[in-house]
N, C-alpha and C positions, 0 to 999 in steps of 0.2 A: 384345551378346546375339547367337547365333548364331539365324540364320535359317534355315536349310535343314539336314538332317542331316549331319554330315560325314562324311568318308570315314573307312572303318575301321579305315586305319595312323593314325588319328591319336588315338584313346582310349587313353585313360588312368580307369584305377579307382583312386579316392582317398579316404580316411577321414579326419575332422575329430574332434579331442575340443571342440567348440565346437558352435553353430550357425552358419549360414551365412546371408546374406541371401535372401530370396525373388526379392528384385529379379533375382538375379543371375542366373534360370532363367527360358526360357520352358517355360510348363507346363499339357499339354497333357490333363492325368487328373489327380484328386488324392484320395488318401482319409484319412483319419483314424482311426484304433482309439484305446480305452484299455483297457487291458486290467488286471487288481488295479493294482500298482504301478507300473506303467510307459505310456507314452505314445507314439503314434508320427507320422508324418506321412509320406507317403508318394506323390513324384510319378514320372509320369511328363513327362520333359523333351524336346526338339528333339534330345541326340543319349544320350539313354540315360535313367538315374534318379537321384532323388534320398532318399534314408530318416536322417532327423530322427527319433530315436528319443533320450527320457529317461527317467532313472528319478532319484529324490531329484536329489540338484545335479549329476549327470554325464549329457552328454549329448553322443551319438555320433552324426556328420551321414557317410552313404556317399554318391559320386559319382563316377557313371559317367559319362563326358563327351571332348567334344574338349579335345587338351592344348593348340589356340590357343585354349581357352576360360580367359579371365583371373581364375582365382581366388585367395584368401589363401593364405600357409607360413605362417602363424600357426598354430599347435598342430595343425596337418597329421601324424597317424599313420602314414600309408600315402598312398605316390604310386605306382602301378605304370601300366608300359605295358600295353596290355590284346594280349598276345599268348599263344598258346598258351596254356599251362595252369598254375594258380599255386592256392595255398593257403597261406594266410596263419591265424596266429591270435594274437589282444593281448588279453592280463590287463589288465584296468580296476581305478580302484580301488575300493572295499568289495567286489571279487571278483566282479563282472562279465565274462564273457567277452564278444569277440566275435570268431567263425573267421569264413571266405570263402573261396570254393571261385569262380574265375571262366576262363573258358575264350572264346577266337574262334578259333569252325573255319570254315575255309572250305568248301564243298559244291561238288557238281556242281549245274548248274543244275536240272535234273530233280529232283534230291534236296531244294535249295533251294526249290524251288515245292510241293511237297510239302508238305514242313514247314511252310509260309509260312500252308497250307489247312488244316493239319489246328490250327495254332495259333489262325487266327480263328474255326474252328469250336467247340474247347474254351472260347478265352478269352470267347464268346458266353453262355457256361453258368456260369463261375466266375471270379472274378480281378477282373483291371483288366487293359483292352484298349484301345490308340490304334490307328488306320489312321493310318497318315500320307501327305497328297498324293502322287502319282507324282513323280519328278526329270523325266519326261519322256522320261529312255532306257529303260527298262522302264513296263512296262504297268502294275503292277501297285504301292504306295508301300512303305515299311517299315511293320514292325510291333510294336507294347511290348506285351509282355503280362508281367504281376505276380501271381503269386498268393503268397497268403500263407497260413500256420498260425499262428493265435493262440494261444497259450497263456499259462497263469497266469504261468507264469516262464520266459516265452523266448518270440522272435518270431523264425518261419525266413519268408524272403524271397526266393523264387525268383523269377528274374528273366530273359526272354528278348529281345534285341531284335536286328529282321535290318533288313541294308543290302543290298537286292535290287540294289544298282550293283554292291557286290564278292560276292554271291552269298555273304556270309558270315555267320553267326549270331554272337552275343556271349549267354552262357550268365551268371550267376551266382547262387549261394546264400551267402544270408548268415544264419548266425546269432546273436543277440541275447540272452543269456544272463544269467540272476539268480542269483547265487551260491543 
């Protein structure tokens, strides 16, 4: 289990046609929807997130995470580096979608602290929100914030999390689709 957040070259965004163990994440927010036909689970982890989402017998696990973090290639969809800017989309089957939209920009510091303020102020009002402890060389720790849109037939998943050591944001939107 990773302990501290890791650094930002080292993410990787990945999608599971499976579930994944809990054991496997430390997890440090967690929420739950159901919504008509589908079900979701939704953490925040030590270096990004994790969304356990089902509906009848298919069920789609996303993870954002360090790539020395040790997980299965068992019916693993999607492995990406999590660098610049990528959009992905995969046909499930009974006609399920699910696109992603994920993005790490790096910022000026100025710009970075900005962001950093105006995210814990929002994520106070709506979402799911982590502070996480300082590294010790900045003042100030990272931050997860989650917000979601439920709906009848589709879960969209906006997702932000900063590493105030590289001054850099990790952006993603996922959405969860019912034919």
């Amino acid at each position: 289990m990773i302990a501290a957040r890791p650094r930002v070259a080292e993410l990787v965004f990945q999608l599971y046609g499976r579930a994944l163990h809990p054991e496997l994440f430390e997890v440090h927010a967690s929420r739950t929807i159901q919504r008509g036909p589908y079900e979701a689970k939704i953490d925040i982890t030590s270096a990004g997130h994790v969304v356990r989402w089902r509906y009848g017998g298919l069920t789609l696990t996303e993870v954002a995470t360090s790539a020395q973090h040790p997980l299965p290639e068992r019916r693993r969809l999607l492995n990406a580096r999590l660098r610049g800017l990528r959009n992905d989309r995969i046909e499930c089957r009974g006609g399920v979608t699910y696109q992603v939209s994920f993005q790490l920009e790096p910022v000026d510091p100025e710009v970075f602290w900005t962001y950093q303020n105006e995210m814990s102020r929002d994520g106070e009002c709506q979402g799911m929100l982590h502070r996480f402890d300082s590294s010790g060389r900045m003042a100030l720790g990272a931050m997860s914030y989650i917000n979601l849109q439920i709906r009848n037939r589709s879960l969209l998943v906006r997702a932000f999390h900063t590493f105030p050591d590289d001054c850099a944001v990790v952006r993603s939107q996922s959405l969860f689709a019912l034919p």
